[in-house]
N, C-alpha and C positions, 0 to 999 in steps of 0.2 A: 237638144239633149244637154245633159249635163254630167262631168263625171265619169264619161266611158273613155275605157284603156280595151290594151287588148298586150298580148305577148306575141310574138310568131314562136313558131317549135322548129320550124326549118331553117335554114339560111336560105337569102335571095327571097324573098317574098315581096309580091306584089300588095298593096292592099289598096283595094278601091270600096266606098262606098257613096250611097244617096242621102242626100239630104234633102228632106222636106219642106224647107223655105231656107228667104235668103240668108247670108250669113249676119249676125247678130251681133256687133262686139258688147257693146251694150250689156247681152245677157251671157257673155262667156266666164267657164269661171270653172272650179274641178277642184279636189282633192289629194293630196298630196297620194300619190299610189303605194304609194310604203308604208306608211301613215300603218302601224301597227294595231290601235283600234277600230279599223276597217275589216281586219282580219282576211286580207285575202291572199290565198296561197298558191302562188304563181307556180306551175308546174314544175318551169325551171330557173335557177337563181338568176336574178335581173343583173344583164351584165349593161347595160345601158339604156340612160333614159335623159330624155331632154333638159337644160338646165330651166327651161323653163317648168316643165314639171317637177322638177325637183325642190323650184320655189313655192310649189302651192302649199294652201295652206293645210296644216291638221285637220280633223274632223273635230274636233272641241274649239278648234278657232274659228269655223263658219261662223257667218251671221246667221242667227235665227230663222230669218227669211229672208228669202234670196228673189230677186225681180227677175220676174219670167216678162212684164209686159211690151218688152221689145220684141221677143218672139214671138207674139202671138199678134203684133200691128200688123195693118195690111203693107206690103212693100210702096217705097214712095214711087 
């Protein structure tokens, strides 16, 4: 994947999810989540986010094309 956030709306949340192959640094990469030309409008005001999220980039500073084919190799 690429790109997905989430918010919780509760305090103490658990969040587990799957992944369908192995992990990929290679093809890791996202979007700044604030990033006001994404336009997304988070239920509740974002009182924290990682400094590493914090450092991604705009949606006008991606590259063009972005390399998926590490995710899609077979595992070594």
């Amino acid at each position: 994947g690429f790109a997905h956030g989430f918010q919780t709306l509760e305090p103490d949340v658990e969040l587990l999810y799957l992944h369908s192959a192995p992990y990929a640094p290679d093809c890791e990469g996202g979007v700044n989540p604030l990033d006001d030309e994404i336009g997304i409008k988070w239920p509740l005001p974002v009182t924290e986010i990682s400094p590493r999220d914090q450092a991604l980039p705009r949606l006008r500073n991606l590259p063009r094309k972005i390399n998926l084919s590490a995710a899609t190799a077979p595992p070594p």
